[in-house]
N, C-alpha and C positions, 0 to 999 in steps of 0.2 A: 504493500500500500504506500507506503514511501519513497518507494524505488519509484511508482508511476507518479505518485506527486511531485517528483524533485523532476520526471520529467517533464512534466507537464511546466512546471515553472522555467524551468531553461528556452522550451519551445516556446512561451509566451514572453520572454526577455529578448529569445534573438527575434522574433518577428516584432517584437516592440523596437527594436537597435534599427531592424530593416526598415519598416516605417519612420522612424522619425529620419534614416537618411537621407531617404526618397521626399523626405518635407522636407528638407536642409536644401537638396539641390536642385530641388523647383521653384521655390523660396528665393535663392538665390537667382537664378535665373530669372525669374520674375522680378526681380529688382534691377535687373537689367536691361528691360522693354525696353523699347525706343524705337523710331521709324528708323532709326540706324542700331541696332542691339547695340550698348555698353561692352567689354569687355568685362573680364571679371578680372583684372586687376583692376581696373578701373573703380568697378562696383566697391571693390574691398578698401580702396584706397580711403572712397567715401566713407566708409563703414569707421572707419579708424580716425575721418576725421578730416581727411587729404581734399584734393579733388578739386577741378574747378567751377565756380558758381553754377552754370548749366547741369554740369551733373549732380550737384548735389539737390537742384531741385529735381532733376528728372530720377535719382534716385531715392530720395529721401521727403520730399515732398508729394509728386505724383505715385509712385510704386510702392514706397511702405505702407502707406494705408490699406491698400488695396490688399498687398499682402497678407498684411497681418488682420485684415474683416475676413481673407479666404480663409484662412487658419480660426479663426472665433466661430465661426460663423459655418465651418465645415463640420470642426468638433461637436456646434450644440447641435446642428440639423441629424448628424448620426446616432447622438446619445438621446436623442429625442425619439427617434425611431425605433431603439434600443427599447428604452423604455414600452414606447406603444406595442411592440408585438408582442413584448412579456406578460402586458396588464392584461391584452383582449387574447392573450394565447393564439396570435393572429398572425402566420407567417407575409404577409399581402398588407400589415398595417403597416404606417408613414405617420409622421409627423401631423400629418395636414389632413387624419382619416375623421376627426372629428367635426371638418367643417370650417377649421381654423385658418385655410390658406384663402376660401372662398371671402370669410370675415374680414381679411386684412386687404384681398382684392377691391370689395367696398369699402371699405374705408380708407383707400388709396382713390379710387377714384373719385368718389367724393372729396377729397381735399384736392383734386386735379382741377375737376368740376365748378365747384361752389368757392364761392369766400366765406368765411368762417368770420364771423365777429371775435375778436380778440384773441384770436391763432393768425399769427403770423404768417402769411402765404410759404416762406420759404421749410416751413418746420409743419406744415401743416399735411404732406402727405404722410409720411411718418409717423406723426403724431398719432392721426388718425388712424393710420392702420394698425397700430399697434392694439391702440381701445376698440378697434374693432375685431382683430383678432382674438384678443383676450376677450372681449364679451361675448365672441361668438363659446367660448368655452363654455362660459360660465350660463348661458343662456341652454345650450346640448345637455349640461349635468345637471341642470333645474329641472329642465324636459325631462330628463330619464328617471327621475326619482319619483319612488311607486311605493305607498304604504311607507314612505321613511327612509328607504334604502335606496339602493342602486346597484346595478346590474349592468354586466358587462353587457348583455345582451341590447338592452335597454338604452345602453348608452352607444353603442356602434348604429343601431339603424336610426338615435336622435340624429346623432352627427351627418347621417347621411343624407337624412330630409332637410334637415337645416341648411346644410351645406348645397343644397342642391337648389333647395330657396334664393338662397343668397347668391347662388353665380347667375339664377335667371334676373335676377335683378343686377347685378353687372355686366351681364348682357344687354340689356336695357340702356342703360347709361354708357355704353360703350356706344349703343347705337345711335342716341340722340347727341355724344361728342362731339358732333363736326372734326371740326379740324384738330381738338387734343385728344381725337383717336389715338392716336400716335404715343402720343404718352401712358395710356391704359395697357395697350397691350404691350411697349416694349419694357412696362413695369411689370408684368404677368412673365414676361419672360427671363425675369433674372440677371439684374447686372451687379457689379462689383466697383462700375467706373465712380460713381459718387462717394467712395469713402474719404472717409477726412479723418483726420485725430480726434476733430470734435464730435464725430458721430462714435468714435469707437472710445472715448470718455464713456458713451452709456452703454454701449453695447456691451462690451468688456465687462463690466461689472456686473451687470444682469444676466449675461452665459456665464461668467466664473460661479455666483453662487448657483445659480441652477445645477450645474456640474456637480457641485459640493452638497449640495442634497441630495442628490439622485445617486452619486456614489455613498453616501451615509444610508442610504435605503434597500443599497444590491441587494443585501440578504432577504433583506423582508421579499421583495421580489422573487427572486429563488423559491418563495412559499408561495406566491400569489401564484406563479405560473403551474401548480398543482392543481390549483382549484380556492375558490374563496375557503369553501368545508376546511380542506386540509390545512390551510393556510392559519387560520381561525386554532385549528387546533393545535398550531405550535406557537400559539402565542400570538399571532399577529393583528392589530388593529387593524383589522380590512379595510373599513370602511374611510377610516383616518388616514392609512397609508397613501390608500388611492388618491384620493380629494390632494396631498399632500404632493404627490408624484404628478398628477396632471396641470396641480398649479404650475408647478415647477418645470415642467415640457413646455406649457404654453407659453410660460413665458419667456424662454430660451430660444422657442418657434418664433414668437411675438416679435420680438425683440431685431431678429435675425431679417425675416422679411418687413420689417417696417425701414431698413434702411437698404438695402440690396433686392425686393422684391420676390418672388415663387423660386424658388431654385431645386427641383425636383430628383428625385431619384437618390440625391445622398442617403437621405434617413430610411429608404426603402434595401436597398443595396447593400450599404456598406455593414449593418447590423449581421444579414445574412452572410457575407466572405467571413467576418469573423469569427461566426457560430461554427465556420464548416471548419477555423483555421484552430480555434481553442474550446468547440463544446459549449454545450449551452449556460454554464454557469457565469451568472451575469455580475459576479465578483473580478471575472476575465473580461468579457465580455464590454462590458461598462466604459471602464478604462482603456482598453484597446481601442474601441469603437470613438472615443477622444481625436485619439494620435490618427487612426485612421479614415476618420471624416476629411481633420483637417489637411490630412496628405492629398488625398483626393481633390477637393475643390483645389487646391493650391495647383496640381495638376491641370486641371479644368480648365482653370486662369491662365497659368502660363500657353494652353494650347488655343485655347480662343482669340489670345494677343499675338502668340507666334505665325499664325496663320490668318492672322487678318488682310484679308487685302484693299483693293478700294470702296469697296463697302463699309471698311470701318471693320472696329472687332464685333467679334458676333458675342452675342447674350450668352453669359455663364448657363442658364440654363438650360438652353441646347443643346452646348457639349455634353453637360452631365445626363442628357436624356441618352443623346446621341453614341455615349460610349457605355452610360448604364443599363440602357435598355435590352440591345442586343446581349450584353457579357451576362447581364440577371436571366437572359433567356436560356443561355448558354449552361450557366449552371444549374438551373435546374432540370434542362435535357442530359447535362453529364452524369447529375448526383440524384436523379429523382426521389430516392428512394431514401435517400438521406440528405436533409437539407439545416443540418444543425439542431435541431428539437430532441432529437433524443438521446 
């Protein structure tokens, strides 16, 4: 029993060492963009302090935010995912299965749309989406609660009618846009180009603790994904947990798309490679799914910038459809028969 424990922990150190390299040198390289790429002496030079005025804006100004929102911003959209498939025992949940990405859609357009009396135009998409992602939570867990309680069951087909409510109403309002069409859907599509240090001052602090509860909670998890009964019977406040653990996704979800917009497939995808890569104990699971969200998106970024041509870069989440879709189809036509759950 030791013997497979200590290996178990070494396989989850080197593919923790492999992941965070594979972030180190996409990371970098993405600090690099430019209609002419940087060097990466050059990049370094900066890093250290060197360099001159252009690059240090083109490295330090333009590309570290960006960077470092792929990295935040990868990490909570995968542990978010994490989370959802453990609670509804759901190999197919996502971040966004509650209705939550439909939420922040409207309230993204709506601050496109409207002027807001005392929201600021420039802070008011975001702002908005955020309170409307989060309220679309809170509004799915109110719906599902029956006699007192709450039910997984209960709460996956609220999210689904809500959620299904709420995009025909951003279809709506996409269609009377005129001309800031444009701005609706290329915010549905996922970008990364607006970060700034001022946006990642909140973002950063709102995914860090999220992280830091939902990793203080893996175990109770580990019991939920039995069953509420079983779970119950080893002690665990189910009903607290939950409520506890969806705050905490939402608003890490929240948070992530009210400044960079829908970015699809991380929190669907990356939960699953690492189930099949360390087993479903979501003590592994949790924390891997961190490093390797934000590996991924950082990837994303660097490939959507490196291959831009005169169209411009394409929307982060494209790529992540575009490389997640087919590779999630992939494995589960390899592995059908084991797909991490057991």
């Amino acid at each position: 029993m030791n013997k497979l424990r200590r290996s178990g922990n070494i396989r989850f150190v080197a593919i923790l060492a492999a992941v965070l390299a594979v972030t180190f040198i996409f990371a970098f390289l993405g600090l690099g963009w430019a209609r002419w790429p940087l060097s990466a002496q050059v990049v370094w030079d900066v890093l250290l302090g060197g360099g001159s005025p252009v690059n240090r804006t083109i490295v330090l100004d333009i590309n570290l935010p960006r960077v470092i929102m792929a990295v935040f911003v990868g990490a909570g959209l995968a542990i978010s995912g994490a989370v959802m498939q453990a609670l509804f025992r759901n190999p197919m949940a996502s971040p966004y299965i509650l209705g939550v990405s439909s939420g922040a859609a409207l309230g993204a357009a709506i601050g496109m749309l409207f002027t807001i009396p005392f929201i600021p135009y420039l802070i008011a998409t975001p702002l908005l989406a955020f309170v409307f992602c989060f309220g679309t939570m809170m509004l799915v867990y109110s719906l599902s609660r029956v006699g007192g309680s709450t039910h997984v069951e209960t709460l996956l087909l609220s999210g689904i009618a809500v959620g299904a409510f709420i995009s025909a109403i951003v279809s709506f309002l996409t269609f009377i846009a005129g001309d800031r069409m444009e701005g609706i859907v290329f915010w549905s599509m996922g970008s990364l180009s607006k970060a700034s240090f001022m946006n990642l001052s909140i973002v950063i602090p709102v995914i860090v603790a999220g992280l830091f509860i939902i990793l203080m909670l893996s175990k109770e998890l580990n019991a939920m994904m039995l069953g509420d009964a079983h779970a119950m019977d080893l002690g665990v406040d189910v009903k607290r947990t939950r409520l506890v653990l969806l705050i905490a996704t939402t608003a890490v979800t929240s948070v992530s798309v009210a400044f960079v917009g829908v970015i699809g497939f991380v929190g669907l995808v990356i939960p699953h490679i690492v189930r099949m890569l360390v087993g479903p104990d979501n003590r592994s699971v949790i924390p891997l799914s961190i490093f390797a969200g934000a590996a991924y998106l950082v990837i994303c970024d660097y490939i959507a910038h490196a291959f831009s041509g005169s169209v411009g870069v394409m929307p982060i989440g494209i790529i992540t459809a575009l490389i997640g879709g087919p590779y999630f189809i992939y494995l589960l036509r390899r592995r059908r028969h084991q797909v991490g759950w057991t």
